[in-house]
C-alpha positions in Angstrom: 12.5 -43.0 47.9 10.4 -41.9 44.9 11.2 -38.8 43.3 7.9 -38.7 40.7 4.2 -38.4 41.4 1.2 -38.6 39.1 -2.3 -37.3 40.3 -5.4 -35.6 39.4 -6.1 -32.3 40.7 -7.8 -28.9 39.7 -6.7 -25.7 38.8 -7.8 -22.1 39.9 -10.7 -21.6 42.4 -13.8 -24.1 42.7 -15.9 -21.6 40.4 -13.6 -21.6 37.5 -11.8 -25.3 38.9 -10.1 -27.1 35.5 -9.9 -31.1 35.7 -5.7 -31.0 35.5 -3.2 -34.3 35.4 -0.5 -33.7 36.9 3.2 -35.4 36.8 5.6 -34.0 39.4 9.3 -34.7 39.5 11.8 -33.8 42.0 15.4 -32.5 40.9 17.3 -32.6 44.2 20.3 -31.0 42.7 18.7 -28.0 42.1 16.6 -28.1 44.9 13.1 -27.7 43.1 10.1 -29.4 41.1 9.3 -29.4 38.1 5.7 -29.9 37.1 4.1 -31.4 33.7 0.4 -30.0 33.4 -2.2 -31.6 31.1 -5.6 -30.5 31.1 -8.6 -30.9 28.4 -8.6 -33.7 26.0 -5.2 -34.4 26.7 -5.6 -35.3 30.0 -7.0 -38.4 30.4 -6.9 -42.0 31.6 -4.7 -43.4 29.0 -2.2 -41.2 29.7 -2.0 -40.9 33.6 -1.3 -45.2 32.9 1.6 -44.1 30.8 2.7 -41.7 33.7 2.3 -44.0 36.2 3.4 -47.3 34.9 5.8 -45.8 32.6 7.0 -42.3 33.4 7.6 -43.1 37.0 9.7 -46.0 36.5 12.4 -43.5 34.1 10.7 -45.3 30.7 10.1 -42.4 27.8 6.9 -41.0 27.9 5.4 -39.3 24.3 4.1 -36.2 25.9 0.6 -34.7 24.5 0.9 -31.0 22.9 -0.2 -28.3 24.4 1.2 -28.9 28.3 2.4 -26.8 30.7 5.9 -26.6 32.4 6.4 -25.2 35.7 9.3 -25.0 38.2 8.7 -24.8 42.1 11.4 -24.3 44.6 11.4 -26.7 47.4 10.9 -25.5 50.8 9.3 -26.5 54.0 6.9 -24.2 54.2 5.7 -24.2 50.9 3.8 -26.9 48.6 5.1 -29.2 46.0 2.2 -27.7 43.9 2.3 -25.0 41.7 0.8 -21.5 42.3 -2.8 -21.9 41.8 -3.1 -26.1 41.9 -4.5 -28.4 44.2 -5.6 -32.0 44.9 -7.7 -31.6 47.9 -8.4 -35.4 48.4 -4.4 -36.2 48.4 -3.6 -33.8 50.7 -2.1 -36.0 53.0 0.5 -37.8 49.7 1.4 -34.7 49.3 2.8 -33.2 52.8 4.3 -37.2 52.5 6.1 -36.6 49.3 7.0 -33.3 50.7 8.6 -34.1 53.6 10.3 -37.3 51.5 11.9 -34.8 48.9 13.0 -32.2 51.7 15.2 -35.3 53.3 16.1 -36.3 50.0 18.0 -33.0 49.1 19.6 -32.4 52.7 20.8 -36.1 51.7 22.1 -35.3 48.4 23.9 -31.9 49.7 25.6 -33.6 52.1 26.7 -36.1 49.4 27.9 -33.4 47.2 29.7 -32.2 50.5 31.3 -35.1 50.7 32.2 -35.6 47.4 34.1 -32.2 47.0 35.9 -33.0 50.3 37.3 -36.5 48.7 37.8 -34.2 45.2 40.6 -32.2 47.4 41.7 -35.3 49.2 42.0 -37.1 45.6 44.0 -34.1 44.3 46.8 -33.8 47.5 47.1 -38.1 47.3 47.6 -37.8 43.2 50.5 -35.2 44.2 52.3 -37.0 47.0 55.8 -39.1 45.7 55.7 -41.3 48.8 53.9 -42.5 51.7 52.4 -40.3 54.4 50.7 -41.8 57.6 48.9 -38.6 58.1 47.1 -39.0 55.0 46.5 -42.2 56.1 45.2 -41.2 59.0 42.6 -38.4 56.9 41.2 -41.2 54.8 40.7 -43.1 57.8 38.7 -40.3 59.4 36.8 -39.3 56.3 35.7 -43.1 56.2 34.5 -43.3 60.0 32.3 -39.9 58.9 31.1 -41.5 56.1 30.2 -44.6 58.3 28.5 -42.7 60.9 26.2 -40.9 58.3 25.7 -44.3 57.0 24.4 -45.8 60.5 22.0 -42.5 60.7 20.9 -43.5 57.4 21.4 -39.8 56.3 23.1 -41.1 52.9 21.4 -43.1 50.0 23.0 -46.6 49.3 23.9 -45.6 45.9 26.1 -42.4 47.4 27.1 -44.5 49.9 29.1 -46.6 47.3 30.1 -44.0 45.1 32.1 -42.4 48.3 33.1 -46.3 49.2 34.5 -46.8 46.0 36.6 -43.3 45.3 37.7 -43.5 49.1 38.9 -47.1 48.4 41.2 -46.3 45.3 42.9 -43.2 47.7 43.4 -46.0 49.8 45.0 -48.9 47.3 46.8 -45.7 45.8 48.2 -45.0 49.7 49.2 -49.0 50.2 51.4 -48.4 47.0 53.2 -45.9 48.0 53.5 -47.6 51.9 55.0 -51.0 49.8 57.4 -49.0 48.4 58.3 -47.4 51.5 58.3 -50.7 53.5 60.4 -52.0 51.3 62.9 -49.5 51.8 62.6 -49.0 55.5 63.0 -53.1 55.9 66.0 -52.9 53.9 67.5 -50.2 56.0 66.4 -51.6 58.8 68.2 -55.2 58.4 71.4 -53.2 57.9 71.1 -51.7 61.1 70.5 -54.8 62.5 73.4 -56.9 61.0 75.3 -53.8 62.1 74.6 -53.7 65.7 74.2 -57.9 66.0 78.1 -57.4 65.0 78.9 -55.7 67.7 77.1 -57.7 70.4 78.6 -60.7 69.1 81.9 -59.6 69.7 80.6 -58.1 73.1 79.3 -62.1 73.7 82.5 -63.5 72.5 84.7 -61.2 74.9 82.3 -62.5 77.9 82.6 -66.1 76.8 87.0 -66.1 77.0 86.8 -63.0 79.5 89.2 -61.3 77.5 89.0 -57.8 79.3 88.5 -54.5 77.9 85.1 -54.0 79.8 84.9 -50.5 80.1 85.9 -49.8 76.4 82.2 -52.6 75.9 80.4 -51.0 78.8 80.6 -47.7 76.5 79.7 -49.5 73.5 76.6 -50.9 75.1 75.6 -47.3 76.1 76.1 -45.9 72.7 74.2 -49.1 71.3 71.2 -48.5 74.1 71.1 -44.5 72.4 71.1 -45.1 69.4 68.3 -47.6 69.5 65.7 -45.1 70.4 66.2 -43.4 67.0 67.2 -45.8 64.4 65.4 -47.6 61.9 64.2 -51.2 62.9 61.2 -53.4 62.8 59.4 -54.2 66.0 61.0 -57.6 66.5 64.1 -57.0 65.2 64.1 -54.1 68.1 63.0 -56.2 71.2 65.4 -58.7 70.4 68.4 -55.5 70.5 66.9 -54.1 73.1 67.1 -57.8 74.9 70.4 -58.1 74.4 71.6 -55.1 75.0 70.4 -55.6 78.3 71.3 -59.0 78.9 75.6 -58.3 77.9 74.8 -54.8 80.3 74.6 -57.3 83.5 76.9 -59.1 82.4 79.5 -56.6 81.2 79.2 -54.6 84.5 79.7 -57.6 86.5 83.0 -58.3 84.8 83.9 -54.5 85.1 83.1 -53.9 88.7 83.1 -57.3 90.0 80.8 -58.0 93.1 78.2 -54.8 92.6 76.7 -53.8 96.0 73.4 -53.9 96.5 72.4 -50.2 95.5 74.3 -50.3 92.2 72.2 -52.9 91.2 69.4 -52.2 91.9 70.2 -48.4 90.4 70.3 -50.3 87.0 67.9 -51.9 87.4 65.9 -48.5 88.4 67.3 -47.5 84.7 66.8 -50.1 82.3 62.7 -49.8 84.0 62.9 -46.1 83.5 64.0 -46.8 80.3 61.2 -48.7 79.4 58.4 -46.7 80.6 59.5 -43.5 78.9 59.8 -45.6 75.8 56.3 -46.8 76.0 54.8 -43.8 77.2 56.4 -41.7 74.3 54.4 -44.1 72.0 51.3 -43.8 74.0 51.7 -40.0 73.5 52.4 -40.1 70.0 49.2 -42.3 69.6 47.0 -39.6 72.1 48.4 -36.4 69.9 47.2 -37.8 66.7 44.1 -38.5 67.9 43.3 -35.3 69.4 44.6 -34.0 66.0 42.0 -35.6 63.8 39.6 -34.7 66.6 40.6 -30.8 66.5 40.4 -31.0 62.6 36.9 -32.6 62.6 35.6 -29.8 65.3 37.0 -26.9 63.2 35.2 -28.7 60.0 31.5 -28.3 61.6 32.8 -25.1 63.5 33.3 -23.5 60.1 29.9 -25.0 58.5 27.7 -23.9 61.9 28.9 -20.7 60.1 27.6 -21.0 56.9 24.4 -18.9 56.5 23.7 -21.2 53.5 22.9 -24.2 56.0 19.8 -25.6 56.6 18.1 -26.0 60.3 18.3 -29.4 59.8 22.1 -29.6 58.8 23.1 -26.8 61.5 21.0 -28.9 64.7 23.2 -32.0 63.0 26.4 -30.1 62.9 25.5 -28.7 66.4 24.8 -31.6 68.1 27.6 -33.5 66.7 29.8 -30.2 67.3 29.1 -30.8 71.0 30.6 -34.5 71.0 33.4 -34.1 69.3 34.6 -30.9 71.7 33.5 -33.0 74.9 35.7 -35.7 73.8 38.2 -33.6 72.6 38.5 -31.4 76.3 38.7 -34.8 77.6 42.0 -36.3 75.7 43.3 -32.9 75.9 43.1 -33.2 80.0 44.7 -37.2 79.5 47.9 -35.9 77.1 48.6 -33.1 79.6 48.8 -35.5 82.3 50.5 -38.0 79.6 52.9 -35.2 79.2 53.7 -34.4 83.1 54.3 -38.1 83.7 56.9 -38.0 81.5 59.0 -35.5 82.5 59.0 -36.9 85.7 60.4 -40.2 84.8 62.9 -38.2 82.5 63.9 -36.4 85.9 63.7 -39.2 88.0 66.4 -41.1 85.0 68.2 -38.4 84.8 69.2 -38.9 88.7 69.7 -42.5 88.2 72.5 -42.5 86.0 74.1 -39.4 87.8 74.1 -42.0 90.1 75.7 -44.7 88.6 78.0 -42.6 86.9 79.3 -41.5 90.0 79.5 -45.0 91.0 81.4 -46.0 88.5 83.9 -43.2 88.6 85.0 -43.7 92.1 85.5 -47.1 91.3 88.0 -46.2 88.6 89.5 -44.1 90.9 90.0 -46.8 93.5 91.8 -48.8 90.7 94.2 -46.2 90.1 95.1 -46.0 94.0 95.4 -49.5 94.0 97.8 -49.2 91.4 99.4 -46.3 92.9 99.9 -48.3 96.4 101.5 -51.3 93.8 104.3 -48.7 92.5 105.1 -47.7 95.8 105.1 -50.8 98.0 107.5 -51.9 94.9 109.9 -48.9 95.0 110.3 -49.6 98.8 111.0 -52.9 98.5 113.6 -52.1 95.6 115.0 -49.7 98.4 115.6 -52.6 101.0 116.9 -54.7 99.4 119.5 -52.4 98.0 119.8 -51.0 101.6 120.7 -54.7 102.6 123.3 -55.5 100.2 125.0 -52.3 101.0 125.4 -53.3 105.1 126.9 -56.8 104.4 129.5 -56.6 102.1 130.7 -59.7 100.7 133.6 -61.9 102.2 135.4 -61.1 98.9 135.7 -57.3 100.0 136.4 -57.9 103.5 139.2 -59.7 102.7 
């Protein structure tokens, strides 16, 4: 949009009307115009060609002596004119222009908006030593606002890739600090992994020469199983634990308890799906809080500037409106992480009774082993008995003698 205009127009009433040129010019930052007025010999032809074929384009002008310089603040109900001005036959340009230059500063405030928002996010990115996904997560935000107003075409291109361009070094400063902190986490993380592959290989080499010791595995599956839900580990490098884990678990409790009735196994089975669902559904609400997070923080943002007096009509009916969204859709995900929530105490309930279970299972099976070993010692006592008992009623033919 233009932000200059050269006309012809007249100044005081139509008794005492003065033949005026006229060269308006819009300063959005300061929300007003500022007028150039030439009138008598100054004004004429030659120089409203200058204005308009020079002037207007942001070429320097040699302005006339003698001119007048007048600054109007811009308002919808007032005029882009000056106090005692008019062009009656371009009337209709200048409620245009008007209008033009209204949107043009709304635009420009909310650019300067913008652009102190990314001046604080610049300042807490230039502070931070390593990585943080919440930031991430700000910028990400910041750029789908900056998108929307984009779409509404409420920004001017050339604001639009100012913000694109400072919002694009936060991010290449943010994917520094992440590389650094892959790194790290992917060195830690293979140690983990060499670490517990160890122990399931000795876990598979014990299964392949059945060499025993199954309960002492059995618990060094559980402990692996634990400790997988906290430690360090790339995606892949976790399902194929996790795979394993489960695969020597069958295994391992086959060669503990032998033929497993029906119920046991289908009780781990109930536990390694439990397992799994709280797993995924801790992710899912992981995912859900963060979004209601950056939803929360982008309500409180237009609930604090519905409050500024300062604000326009226009920008308040756009805050309003858009106020009104983002708290429908926040009420909703609010209602979907409760249930999110509920869900999961339930299956943590529901696991908690399976391996009471099992664990019960598993200790009257120990105990059967040690009556089986009890009944051993004393069917072998008796028979030590007997036999002495034997030897004792038929001496040898040595003694009768």
């Amino acid at each position: 949009m233009k932000t200059k205009l050269v006309l012809w127009g007249q100044k005081g009433s139509e008794e005492t009307a003065e033949k005026v040129l006229m060269a308006i010019e819009l300063n959005a930052n300061a929300n007003c115009v500022e007028s150039l007025i030439f009138s008598g010999e100054s004004a004429n032809e030659e120089l409203s060609d200058q204005l308009m074929n020079n002037w207007r384009k942001g070429e320097a002008v040699a302005f006339p002596e003698g001119h007048e310089q007048i600054k109007t603040e811009l308002s919808a109900s007032g005029s882009i004119l000056p106090d005692g001005f008019s062009a009656a036959d371009k009337e209709d340009l200048i409620k245009r222009t008007q209008t033009e230059w209204l949107f043009i500063v709304l635009s420009t405030k909310l650019f300067q908006t913008y652009e102190s928002e990314l001046n604080e996010l610049q300042d807490r990115v230039e502070k931070m030593s390593k990585y943080n996904k919440a930031m991430w997560e700000e910028l990400k935000t910041f750029q789908t606002k900056i998108q929307t107003q984009v779409q509404e075409q409420n920004l001017f291109r050339e604001h639009t890739n100012i913000l694109r361009e400072r919002l694009n070094e936060l991010f290449g400063s943010l994917k520094k600090l992440r590389e650094v902190e892959d790194s790290a986490f992917e060195s830690a993380a293979n140690e983990v992994f060499q670490r517990m592959s160890t122990i399931l290989n000795q876990i598979d080499e014990a299964l392949e020469k059945n060499s025993g010791e199954w309960a002492k595995f059995f618990d060094k599956l559980k402990g692996l199983q634990a400790e997988l839900k906290t430690v360090k580990l790339t995606r892949e490098g976790r399902n194929e634990i996790w795979a394993r884990i489960d695969k020597s678990f069958k295994e391992v409790k086959e060669r503990r308890f032998g033929s497993v009735n029906a119920q046991n196994a289908n009780s781990g089975s109930i536990e390694t799906r439990l397992e799994r669902r709280i797993e995924g559904l801790k992710q899912a609400i992981q995912k859900m809080d963060s979004s209601v997070s950056r939803d929360q923080k982008d309500y409180d943002f237009l609930f604090k500037k519905l409050s500024n007096s300062n604000a326009t009509q226009l920008e308040t009916q756009l805050s309003e409106v858009r106020a009104k969204m983002i708290h429908e859709r926040l009420e909703s995900k609010k209602l979907k992480l409760a249930d999110m929530n509920k869900t999961l105490a339930d299956l943590e309930s529901r696991l908690a009774k399976v391996i009471s279970k099992t664990a019960s299972a598993e200790e009257l099976k120990a105990a059967e082993a040690v009556a089986d070993s009890a009944d051993d010692s004393i069917n072998l006592v008796a028979e030590e008995t007997t036999e002495s008992t034997e030897n004792n009623d038929n001496p040898s033919e040595e003694n009768a003698e």
